[in-house]
Structure formats: C-alpha cells, structure tokens
C-alpha positions as CSV (number, residue, x, y, z in Angstrom):
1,X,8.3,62.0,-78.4
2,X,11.4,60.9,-77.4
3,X,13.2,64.4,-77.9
4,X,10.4,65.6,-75.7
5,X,11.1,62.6,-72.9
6,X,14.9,63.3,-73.2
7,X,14.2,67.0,-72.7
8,X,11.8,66.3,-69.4
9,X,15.1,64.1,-68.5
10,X,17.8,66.8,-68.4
11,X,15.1,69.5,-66.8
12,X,15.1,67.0,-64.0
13,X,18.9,66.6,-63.6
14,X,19.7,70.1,-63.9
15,X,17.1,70.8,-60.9
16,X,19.0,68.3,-59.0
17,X,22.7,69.8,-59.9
18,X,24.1,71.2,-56.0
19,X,24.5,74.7,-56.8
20,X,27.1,75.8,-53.8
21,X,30.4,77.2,-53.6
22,X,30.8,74.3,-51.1
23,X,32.8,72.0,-53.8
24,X,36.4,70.9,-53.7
25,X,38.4,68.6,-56.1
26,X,40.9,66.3,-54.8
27,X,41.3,63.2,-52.4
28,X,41.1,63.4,-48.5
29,X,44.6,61.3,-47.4
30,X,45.1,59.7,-43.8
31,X,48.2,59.5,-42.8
32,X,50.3,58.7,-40.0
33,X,53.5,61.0,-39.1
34,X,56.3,59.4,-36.9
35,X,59.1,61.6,-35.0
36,X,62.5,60.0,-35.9
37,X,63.1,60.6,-31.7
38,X,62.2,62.2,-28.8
39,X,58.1,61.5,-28.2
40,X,56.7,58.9,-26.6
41,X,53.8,58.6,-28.9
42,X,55.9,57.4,-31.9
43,X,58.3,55.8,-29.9
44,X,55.3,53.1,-29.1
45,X,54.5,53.0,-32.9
46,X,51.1,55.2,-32.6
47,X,52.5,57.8,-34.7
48,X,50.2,61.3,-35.5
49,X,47.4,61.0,-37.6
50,X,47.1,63.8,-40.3
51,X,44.9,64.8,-43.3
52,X,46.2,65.8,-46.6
53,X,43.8,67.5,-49.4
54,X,46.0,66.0,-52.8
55,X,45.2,68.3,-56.0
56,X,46.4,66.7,-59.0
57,X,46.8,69.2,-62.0
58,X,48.0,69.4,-65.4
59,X,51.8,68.5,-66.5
60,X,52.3,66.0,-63.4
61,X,52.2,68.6,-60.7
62,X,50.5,67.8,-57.4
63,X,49.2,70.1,-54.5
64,X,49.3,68.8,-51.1
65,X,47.1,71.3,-48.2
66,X,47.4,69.8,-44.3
67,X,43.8,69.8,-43.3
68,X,43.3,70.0,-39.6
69,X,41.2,67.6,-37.6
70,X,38.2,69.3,-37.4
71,X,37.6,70.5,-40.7
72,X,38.0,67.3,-42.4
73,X,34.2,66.4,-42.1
74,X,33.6,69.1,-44.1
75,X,36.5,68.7,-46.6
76,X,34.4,65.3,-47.2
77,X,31.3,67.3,-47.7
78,X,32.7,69.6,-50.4
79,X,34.2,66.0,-52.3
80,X,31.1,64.4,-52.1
81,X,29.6,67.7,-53.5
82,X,32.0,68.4,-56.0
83,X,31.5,64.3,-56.9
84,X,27.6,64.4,-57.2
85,X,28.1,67.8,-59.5
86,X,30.3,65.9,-61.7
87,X,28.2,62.6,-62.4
88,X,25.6,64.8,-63.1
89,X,27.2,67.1,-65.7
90,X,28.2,63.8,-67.5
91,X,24.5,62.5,-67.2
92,X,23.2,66.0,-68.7
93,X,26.0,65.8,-71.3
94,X,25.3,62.6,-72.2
95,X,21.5,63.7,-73.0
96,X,22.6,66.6,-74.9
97,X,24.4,63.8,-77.2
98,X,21.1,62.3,-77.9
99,X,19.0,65.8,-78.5
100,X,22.0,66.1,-81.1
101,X,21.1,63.1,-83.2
102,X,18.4,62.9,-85.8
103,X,15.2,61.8,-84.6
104,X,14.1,59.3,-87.0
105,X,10.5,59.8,-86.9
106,X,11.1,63.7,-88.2
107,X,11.0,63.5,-92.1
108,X,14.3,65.5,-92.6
109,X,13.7,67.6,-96.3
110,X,16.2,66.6,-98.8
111,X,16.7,63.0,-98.0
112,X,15.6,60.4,-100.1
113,X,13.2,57.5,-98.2
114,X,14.3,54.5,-99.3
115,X,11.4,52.4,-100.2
C-alpha cells in the first residue's frame, strides 16, 4: 500500500520534470561598471549596468560569461528551469530512498517474528 502510494508519487513528479535543453547552472550577477575618466555617465556616479552568468566548478575555479541586456530574461528562464529540475530530482530521489526500505507489512522469509 504504501510502496504502491509512493510509486503513484514519483510517476507524478517525473511527469512534471521540465524536459528542455533550456537549463543553465549558475547565478545571474548585476553589476555596475565605472570608467576611471572620461564619460559623463560615471563621472555623475550612474555607472553601466552589466550582467554576469557566475559558473562555479570543481577545485575553486569560477567562470564568469557577460550576458547582454536582452538576453538576461531568458538567462533567468533557463535558472529557474535548471532550479525546478533540480528540486525535483531530489524529491524523486528522496522516494526512491523509501521504495528501498523494507515494507513492514511484507513477511520477509528467513526472519524470525518476534512474538
């Protein structure tokens, strides 16, 4: 019963998982970029606003890609993809822990009941 309920569970998620190659790992920076001299933008403080896509891998090493303005909405889609793909691996992952363990109300052969 409840291996069936657990199995209904994960069928569900798994329908649900975003298959797309629209997914992209990393976090979406805003900065602001300020010219040491010569324009007027920065010289009033405004600065340039840019977007930076930050990969973090193994050993300590970092990736930094310059997005342009108008791709960064869909940069943010791809995250938000790549997030909802993630929690739900770990929700399917964390049922496949539970099909894993005994169910208690199957007599296993070759344990002794203690009465």
């Amino acid at each position: 019963m409840i291996r069936e309920r657990t199995l209904q569970k994960r069928k569900k998620l798994v329908g649900t998982l975003p298959i797309t190659g629209e997914l992209l790992r990393g976090t979406l920076l805003e900065r602001v970029v300020r010219h040491k001299s010569g324009c007027p933008k920065c010289a009033r403080g405004e600065g340039h606003q840019v977007y930076v896509l930050t990969v973090s891998y193994g050993r300590g090493q970092t990736q930094q890609i310059s997005v342009r303005r108008e791709r960064v909405a869909e940069v943010r889609r791809w995250l938000d993809n790549y997030q909802k793909l993630k929690e739900t691996i770990e929700q399917i992952c964390e049922l496949n822990h539970d099909l894993l363990r005994p169910d208690p109300a199957v007599p296993h052969p070759g344990r002794k009941r203690r009465d």
